[in-house]
DRENPARO-919495 format. One line per 4 residues: number of its first residue (from 0); their letters; for each residue x, y, z of N, C-alpha, C. Coordinates in steps of 0.05 Angstrom, whole numbers. Layout:
residues N
NUM	A	X,Y,Z,X,Y,Z,X,Y,Z ~ ...
***
This chain:
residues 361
0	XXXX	-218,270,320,-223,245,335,-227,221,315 ~ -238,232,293,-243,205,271,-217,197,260 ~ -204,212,260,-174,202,241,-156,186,264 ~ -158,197,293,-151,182,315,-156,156,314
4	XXXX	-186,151,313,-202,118,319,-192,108,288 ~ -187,125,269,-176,103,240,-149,92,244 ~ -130,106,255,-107,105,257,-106,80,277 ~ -122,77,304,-125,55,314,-131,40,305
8	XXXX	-156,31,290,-166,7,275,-140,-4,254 ~ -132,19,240,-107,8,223,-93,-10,240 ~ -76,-5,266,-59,-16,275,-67,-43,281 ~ -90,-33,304,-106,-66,299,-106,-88,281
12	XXXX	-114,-75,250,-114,-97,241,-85,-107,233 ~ -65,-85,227,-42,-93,221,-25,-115,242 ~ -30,-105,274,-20,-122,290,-45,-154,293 ~ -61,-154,278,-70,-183,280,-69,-199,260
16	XXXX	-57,-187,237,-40,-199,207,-25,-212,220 ~ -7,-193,233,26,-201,242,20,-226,260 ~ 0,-221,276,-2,-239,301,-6,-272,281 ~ -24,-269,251,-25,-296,243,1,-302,231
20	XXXX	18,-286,230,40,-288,209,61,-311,234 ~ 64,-305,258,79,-311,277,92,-339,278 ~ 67,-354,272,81,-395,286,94,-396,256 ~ 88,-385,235,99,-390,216,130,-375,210
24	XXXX	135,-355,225,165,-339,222,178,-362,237 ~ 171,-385,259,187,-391,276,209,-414,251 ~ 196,-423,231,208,-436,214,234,-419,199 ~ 226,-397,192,242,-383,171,270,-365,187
28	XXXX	249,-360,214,273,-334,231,312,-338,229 ~ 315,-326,229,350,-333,228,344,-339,257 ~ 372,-348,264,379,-367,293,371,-348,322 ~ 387,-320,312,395,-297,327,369,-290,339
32	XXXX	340,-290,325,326,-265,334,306,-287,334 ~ 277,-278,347,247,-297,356,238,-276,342 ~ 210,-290,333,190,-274,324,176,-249,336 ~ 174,-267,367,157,-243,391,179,-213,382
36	XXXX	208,-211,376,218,-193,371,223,-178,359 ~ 209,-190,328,213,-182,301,183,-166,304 ~ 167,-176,317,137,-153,312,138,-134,336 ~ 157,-140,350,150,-120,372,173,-97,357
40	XXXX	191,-98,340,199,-76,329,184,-75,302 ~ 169,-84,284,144,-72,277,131,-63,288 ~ 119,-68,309,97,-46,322,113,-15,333 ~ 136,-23,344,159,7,343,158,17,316
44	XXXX	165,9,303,164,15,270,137,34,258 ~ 113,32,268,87,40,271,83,68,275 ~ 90,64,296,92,93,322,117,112,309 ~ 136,108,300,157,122,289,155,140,266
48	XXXX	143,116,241,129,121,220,101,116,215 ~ 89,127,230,51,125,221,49,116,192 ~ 68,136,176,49,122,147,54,99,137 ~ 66,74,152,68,50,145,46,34,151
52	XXXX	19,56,164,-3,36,170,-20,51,150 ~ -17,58,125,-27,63,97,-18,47,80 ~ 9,26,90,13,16,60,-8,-11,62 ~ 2,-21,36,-27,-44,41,-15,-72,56
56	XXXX	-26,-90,69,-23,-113,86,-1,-130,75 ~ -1,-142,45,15,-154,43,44,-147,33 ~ 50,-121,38,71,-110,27,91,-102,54 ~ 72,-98,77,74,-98,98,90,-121,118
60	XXXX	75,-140,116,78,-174,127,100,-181,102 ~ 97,-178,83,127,-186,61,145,-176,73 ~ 150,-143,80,177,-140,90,188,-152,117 ~ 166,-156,129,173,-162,160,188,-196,162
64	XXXX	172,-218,135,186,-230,135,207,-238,126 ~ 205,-219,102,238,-219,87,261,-219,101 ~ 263,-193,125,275,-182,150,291,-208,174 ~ 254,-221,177,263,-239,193,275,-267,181
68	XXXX	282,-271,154,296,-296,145,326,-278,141 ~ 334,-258,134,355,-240,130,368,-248,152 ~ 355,-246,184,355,-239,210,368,-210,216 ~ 361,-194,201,360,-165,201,342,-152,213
72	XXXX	342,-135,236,322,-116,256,312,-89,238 ~ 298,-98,244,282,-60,227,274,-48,240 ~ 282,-27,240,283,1,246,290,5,273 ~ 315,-15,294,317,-10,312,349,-6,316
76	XXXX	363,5,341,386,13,345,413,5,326 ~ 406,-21,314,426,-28,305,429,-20,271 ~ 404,-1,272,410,7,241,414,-18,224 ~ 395,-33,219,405,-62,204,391,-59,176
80	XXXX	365,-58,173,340,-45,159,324,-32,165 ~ 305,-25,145,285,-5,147,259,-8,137 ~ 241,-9,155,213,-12,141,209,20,130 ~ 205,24,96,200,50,86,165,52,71
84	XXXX	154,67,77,120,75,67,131,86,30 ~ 125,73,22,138,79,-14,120,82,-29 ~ 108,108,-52,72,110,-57,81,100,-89 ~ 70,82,-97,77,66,-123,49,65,-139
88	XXXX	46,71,-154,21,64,-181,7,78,-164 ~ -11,95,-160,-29,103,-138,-36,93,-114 ~ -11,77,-100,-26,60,-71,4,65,-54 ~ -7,59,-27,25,65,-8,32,44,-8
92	XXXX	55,31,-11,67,6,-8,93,3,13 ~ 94,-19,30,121,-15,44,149,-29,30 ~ 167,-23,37,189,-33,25,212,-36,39 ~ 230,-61,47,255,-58,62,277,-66,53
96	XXXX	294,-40,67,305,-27,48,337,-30,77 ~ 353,-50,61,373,-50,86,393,-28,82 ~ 402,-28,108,429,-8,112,446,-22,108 ~ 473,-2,109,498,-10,100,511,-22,125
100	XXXX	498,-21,148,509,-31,174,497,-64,168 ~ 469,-60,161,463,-97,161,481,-112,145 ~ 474,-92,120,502,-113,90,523,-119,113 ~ 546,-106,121,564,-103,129,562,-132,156
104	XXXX	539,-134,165,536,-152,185,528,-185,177 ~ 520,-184,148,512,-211,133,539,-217,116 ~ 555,-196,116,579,-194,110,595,-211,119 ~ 599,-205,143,616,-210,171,610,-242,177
108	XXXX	584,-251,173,574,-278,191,590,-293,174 ~ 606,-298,151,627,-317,140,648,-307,150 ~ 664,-329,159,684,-344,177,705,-330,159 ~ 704,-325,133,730,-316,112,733,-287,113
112	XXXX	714,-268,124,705,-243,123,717,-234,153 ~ 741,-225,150,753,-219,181,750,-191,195 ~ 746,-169,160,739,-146,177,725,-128,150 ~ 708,-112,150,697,-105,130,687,-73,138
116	XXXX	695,-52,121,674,-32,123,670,-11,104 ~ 666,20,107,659,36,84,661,58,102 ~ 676,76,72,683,105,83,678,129,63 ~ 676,155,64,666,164,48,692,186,42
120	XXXX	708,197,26,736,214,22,727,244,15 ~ 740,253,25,728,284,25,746,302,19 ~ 744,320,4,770,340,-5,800,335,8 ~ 784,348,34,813,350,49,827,335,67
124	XXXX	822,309,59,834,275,60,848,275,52 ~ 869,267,63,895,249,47,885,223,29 ~ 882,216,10,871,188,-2,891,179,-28 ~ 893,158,-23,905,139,-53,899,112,-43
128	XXXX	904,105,-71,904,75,-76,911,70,-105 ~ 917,39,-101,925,28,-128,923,-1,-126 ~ 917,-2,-160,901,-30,-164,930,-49,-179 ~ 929,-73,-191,942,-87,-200,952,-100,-179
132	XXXX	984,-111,-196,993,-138,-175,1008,-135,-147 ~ 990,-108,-142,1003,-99,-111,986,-80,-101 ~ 959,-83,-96,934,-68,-94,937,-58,-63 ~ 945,-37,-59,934,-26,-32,914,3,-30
136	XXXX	908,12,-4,892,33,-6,900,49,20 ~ 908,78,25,908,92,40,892,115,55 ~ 879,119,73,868,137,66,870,149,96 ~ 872,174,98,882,200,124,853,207,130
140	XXXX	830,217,141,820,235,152,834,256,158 ~ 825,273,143,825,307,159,814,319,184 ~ 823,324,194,811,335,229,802,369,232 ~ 800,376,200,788,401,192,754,403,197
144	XXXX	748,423,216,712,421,219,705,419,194 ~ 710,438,176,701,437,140,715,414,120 ~ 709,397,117,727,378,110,723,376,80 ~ 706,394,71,698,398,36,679,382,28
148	XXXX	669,377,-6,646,357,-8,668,326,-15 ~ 647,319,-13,653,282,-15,667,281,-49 ~ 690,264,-43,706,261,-80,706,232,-80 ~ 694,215,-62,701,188,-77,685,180,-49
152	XXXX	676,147,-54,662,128,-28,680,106,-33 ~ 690,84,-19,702,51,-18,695,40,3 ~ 694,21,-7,688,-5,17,709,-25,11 ~ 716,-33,41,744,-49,37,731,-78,51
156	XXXX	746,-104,50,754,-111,68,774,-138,68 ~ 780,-144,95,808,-157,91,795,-189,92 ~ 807,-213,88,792,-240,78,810,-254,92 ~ 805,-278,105,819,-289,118,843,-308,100
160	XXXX	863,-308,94,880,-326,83,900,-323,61 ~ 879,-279,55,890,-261,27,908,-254,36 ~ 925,-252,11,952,-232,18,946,-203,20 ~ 925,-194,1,920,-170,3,882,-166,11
164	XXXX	879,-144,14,854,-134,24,838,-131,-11 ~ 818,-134,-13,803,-130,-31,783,-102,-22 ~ 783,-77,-50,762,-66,-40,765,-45,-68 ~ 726,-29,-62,721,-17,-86,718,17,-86
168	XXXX	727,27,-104,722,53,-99,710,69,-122 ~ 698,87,-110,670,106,-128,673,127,-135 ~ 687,133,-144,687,172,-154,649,181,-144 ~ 655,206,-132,629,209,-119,607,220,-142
172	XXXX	620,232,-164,600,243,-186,582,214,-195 ~ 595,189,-195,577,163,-197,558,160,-176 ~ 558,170,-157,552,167,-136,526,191,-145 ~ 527,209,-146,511,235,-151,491,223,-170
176	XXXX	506,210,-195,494,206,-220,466,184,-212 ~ 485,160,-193,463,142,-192,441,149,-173 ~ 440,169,-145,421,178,-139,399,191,-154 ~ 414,211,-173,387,223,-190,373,205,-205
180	XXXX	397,179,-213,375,157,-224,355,147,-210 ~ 353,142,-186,340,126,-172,316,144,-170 ~ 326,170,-163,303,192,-156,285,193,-178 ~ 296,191,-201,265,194,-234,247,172,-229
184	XXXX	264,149,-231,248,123,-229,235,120,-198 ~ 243,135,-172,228,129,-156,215,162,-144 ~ 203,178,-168,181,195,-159,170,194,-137 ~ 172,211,-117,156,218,-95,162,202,-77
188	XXXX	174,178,-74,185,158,-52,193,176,-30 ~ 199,158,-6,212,169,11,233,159,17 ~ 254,166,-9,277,151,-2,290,151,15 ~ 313,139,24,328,148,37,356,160,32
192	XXXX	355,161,0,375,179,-10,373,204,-2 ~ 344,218,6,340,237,8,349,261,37 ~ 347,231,57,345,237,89,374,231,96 ~ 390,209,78,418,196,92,434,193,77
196	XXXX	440,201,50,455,198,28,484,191,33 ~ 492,203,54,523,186,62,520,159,70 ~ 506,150,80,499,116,87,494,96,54 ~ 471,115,44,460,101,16,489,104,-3
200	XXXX	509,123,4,530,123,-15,549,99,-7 ~ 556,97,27,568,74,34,560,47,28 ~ 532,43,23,513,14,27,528,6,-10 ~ 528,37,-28,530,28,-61,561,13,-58
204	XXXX	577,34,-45,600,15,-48,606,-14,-34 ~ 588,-21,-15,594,-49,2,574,-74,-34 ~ 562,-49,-44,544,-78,-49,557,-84,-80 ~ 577,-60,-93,593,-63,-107,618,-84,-96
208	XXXX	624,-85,-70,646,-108,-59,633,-123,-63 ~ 612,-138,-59,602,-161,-48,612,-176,-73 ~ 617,-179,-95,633,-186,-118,660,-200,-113 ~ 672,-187,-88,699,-205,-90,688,-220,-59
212	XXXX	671,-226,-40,669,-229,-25,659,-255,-26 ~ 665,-275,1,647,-306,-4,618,-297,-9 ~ 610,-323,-28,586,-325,-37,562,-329,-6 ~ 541,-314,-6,529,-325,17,496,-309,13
216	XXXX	481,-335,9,456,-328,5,440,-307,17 ~ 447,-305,37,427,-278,49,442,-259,44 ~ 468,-252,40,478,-220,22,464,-220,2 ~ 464,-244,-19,461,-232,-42,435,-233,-35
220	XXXX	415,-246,-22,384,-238,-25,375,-206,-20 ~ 390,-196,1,394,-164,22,401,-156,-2 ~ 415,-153,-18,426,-132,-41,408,-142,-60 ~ 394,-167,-77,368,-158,-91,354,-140,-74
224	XXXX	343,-140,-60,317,-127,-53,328,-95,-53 ~ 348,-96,-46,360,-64,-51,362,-54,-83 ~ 372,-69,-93,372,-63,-116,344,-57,-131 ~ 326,-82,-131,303,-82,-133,284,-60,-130
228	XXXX	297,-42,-110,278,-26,-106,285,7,-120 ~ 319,-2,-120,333,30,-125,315,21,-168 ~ 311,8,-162,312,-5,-202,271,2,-208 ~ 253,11,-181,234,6,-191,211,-13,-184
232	XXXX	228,-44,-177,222,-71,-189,203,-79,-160 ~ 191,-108,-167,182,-111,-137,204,-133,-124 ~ 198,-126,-95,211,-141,-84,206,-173,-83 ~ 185,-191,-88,174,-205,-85,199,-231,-95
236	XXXX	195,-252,-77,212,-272,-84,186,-298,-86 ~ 193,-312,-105,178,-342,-109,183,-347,-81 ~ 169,-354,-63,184,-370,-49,171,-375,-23 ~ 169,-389,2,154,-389,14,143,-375,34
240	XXXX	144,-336,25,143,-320,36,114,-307,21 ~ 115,-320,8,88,-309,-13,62,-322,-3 ~ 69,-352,-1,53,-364,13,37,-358,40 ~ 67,-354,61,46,-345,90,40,-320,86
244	XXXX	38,-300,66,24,-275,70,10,-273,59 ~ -6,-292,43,-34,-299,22,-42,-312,42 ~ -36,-338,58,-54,-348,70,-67,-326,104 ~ -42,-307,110,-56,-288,124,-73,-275,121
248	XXXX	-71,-255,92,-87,-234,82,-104,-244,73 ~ -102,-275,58,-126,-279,34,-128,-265,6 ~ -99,-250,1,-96,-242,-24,-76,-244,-39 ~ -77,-252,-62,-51,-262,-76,-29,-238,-82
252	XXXX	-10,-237,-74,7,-213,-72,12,-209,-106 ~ 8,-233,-126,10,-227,-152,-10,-201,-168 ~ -38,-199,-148,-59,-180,-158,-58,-167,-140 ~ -37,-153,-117,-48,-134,-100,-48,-112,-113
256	XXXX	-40,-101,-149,-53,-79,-153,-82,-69,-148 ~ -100,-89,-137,-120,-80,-146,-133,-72,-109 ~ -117,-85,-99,-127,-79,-60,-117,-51,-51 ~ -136,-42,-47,-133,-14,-30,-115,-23,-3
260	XXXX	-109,12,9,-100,8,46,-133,0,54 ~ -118,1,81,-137,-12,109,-156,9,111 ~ -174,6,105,-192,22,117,-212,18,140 ~ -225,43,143,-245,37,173,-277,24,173
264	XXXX	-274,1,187,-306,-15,186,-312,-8,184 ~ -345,-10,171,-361,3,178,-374,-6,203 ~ -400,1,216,-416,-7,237,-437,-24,222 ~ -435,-49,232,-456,-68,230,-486,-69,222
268	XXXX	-504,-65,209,-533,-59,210,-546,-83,203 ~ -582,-84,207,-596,-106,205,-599,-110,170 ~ -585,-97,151,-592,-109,133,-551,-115,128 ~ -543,-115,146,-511,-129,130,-502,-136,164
272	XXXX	-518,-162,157,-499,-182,187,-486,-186,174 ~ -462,-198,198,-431,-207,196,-436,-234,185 ~ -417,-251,172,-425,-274,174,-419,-286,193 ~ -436,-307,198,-436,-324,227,-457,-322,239
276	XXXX	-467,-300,235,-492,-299,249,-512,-320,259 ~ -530,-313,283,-551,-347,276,-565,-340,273 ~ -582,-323,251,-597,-314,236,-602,-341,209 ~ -623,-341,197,-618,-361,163,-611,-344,147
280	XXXX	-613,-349,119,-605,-332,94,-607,-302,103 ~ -580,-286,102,-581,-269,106,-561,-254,77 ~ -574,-228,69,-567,-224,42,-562,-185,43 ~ -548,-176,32,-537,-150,34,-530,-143,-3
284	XXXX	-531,-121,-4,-536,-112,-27,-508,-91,-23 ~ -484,-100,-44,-468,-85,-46,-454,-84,-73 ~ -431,-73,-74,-413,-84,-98,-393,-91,-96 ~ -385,-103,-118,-366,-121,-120,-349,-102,-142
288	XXXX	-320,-96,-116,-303,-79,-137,-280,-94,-147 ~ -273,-112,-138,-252,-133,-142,-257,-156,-134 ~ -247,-178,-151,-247,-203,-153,-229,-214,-158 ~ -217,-231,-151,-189,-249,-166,-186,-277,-147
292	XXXX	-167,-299,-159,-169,-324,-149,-138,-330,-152 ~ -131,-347,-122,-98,-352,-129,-106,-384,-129 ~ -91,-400,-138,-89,-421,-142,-66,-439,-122 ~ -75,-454,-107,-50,-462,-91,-48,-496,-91
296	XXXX	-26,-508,-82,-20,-539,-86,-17,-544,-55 ~ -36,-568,-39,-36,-572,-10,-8,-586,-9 ~ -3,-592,24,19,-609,18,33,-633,14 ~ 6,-641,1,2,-674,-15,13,-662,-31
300	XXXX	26,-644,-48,38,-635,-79,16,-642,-102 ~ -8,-650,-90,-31,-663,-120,-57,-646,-106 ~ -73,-643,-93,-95,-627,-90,-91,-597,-99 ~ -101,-588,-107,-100,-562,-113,-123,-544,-107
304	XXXX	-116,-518,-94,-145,-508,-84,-146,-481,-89 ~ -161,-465,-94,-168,-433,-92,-175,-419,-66 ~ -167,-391,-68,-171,-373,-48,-178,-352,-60 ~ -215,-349,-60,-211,-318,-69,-217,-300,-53
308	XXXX	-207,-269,-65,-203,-256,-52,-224,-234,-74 ~ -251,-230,-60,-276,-218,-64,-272,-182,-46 ~ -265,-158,-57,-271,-134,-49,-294,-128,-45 ~ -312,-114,-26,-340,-100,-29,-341,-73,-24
312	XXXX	-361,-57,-37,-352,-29,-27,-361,-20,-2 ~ -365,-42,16,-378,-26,42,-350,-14,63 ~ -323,-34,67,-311,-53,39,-304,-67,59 ~ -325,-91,62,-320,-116,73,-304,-138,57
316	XXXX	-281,-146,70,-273,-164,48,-277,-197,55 ~ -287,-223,41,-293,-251,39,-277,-265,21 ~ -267,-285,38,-250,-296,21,-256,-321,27 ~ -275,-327,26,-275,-360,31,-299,-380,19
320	XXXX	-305,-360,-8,-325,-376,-30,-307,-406,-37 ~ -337,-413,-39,-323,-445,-59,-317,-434,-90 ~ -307,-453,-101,-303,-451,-122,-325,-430,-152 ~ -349,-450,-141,-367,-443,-162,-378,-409,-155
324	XXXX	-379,-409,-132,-388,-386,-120,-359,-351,-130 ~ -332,-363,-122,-310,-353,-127,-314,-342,-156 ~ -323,-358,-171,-317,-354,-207,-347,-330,-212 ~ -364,-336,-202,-388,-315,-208,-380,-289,-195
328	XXXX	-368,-290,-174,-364,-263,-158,-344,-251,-185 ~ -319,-262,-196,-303,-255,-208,-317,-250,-241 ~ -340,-261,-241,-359,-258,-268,-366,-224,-260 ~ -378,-219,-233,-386,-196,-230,-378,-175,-220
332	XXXX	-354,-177,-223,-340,-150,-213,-349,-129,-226 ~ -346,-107,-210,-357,-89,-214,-378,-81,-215 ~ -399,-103,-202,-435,-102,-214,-447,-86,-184 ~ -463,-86,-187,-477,-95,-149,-498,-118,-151
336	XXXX	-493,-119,-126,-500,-155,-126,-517,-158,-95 ~ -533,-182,-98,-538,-192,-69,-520,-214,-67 ~ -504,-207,-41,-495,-226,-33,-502,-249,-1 ~ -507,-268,-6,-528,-288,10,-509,-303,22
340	XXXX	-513,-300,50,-500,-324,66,-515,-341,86 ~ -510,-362,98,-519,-379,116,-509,-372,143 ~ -525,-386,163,-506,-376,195,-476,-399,188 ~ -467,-390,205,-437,-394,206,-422,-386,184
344	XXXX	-428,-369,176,-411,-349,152,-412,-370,122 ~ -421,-388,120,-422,-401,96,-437,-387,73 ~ -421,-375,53,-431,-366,30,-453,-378,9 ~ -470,-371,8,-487,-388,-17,-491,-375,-38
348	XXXX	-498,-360,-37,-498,-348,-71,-499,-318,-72 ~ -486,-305,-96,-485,-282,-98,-504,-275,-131 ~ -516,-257,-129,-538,-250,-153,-529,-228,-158 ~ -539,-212,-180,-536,-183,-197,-561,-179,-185
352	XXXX	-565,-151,-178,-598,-137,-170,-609,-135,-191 ~ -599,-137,-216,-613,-136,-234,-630,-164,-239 ~ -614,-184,-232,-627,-209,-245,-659,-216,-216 ~ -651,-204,-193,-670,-210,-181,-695,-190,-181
356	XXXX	-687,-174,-191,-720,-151,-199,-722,-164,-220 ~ -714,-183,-240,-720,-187,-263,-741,-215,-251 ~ -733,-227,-231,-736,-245,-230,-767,-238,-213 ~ -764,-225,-200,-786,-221,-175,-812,-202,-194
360	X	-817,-192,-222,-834,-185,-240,-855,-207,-247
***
């Protein structure tokens, strides 16, 4: 029953991230899709894969809006992307991770791109092709139930105005080679080399085309983040996607090494009110396991302000010290401390227990 009510509280909080994330997707969303639709297949996304309510918040709300500026659906019928639970440095992280149907569809939205796709050649295929100043490509399907293992992957496609079709092809042992790469460097993941490897083999050769293909910002963004991830790397772009999921979470996605998953409240007691209370100085004795401060520019481009983001081990998290207050918490990490607030959640000061038995002698 306990892991039941955690698994709820997770969602909870995850669906009331998303819920602040919302007036802000309406700016970024591609044309095609609304926000109300992009979290209602996150919350599908949930229920499918439970362990995406282990990864941590902002890795979470990153993919969802990466997704929705792509205008790529995750994890629904159209196979476009994929929200994946990925366990990195010791923490679960999410990661999205598109299909070779979405490439193929960010593909397509230029007017020059008339028909595009990916196939995989198998023993007992008829196949050729040839390159130079008369490049074509043939290729038969076999209608044999056993059709042998895979000898090559290509992705073609035809361009509006070419004389000939442009397209790439993979001897499948490259294909083999770069999976085991991905697999060292991504230990224990849950790839999807593992579950779909004919798709992840078709997606390598579309994103090897994308080379002769019109230039167009959201392919090549969809193929970093793919790459990015087969490489290790983080997905994270400068950009103003970093922004609304700091100002949701309250934590700078630059230090989320140091933020755990979601864990379960605790219950309330008379010596750790909430803040807000209408109680006066009210003060709780905990620790302080993380501290850190992001720095941000309002949108005067000249004010500049902080957000920190204070861990406790009860593990209540506050993020809305002033300055002077922000820098002591981050003096004391790691200590235990009283931490002192006013009604209406206003922070006043935080002490070491040490300094106040020193003080109270």
């Amino acid at each position: 029953m306990t892991q039941e009510l955690t698994v709820v509280e997770k969602r909870k909080t995850i669906i009331d991230l998303l819920g602040k994330i919302e007036p802000r997707m309406k700016k970024l969303i591609a044309p095609h899709l609304t926000p109300a639709r992009m979290l209602r297949l996150a919350i599908g996304a949930f229920e499918t894969t439970p362990k995406l309510l282990d990864c941590t918040p902002t890795s979470l709300l990153r993919c969802v809006m990466q997704a929705s500026l792509l205008g790529l659906e995750i994890n629904s019928p159209l196979q476009q992307a994929y929200l994946v639970p990925f366990f990195n440095k010791g923490r679960m992280e999410c990661v999205l991770i598109p299909d070779y149907r979405g490439l193929m569809d960010l593909a397509r939205a230029s007017e020059k791109v008339e028909s595009l796709y990916a196939e995989i050649v198998y023993e007992k295929d008829s196949f050729i092709y040839q390159l130079g100043s008369n490049p074509f490509l043939e290729h038969t399907k076999t209608l044999d139930a056993k059709p042998g293992d895979p000898k090559a992957v290509y992705a073609i496609a035809f361009l509006s105005g070419a004389q000939h079709a442009v397209f790439e092809v993979i001897p499948y042992r490259d294909i083999i080679a770069l999976r085991d790469r991905i697999a060292a460097k991504n230990k224990g993941a849950d790839s999807p080399w593992k579950t779909d490897e004919a798709a992840m083999a078709r997606k390598t050769a579309i994103k090897r085309l994308c080379k002769w293909l019109p230039r167009d910002p959201k392919l090549g963004r969809a193929t970093t983040l793919d790459n990015r991830f087969e490489q290790g790397e983080s997905q994270e772009f400068e950009d103003d996607i970093i922004d609304i999921v700091a100002e949701a979470t309250g934590v700078d996605p630059a230090s989320e090494k140091g933020q755990p998953p979601i864990q379960k409240p605790q219950a309330k007691t008379d010596s750790q009110p909430a803040p807000g209370s209408a109680d006066d100085d009210q003060t709780v004795i905990t620790t302080i396991t993380s501290a850190v401060a992001r720095e941000g520019t309002k949108k005067d481009g000249k004010t500049k302000y902080h957000t920190y983001f204070v861990e406790t081990s009860e593990p209540n998290k506050y993020s809305t010290f002033s300055d002077t207050l922000g820098a002591e918490c981050i003096a004391l990490e790691g200590k235990t401390v009283n931490l002192i607030w006013r009604a209406a959640g206003q922070y006043r000061n935080v002490v070491g227990v040490s300094e106040v038995s020193e003080a109270s002698e």
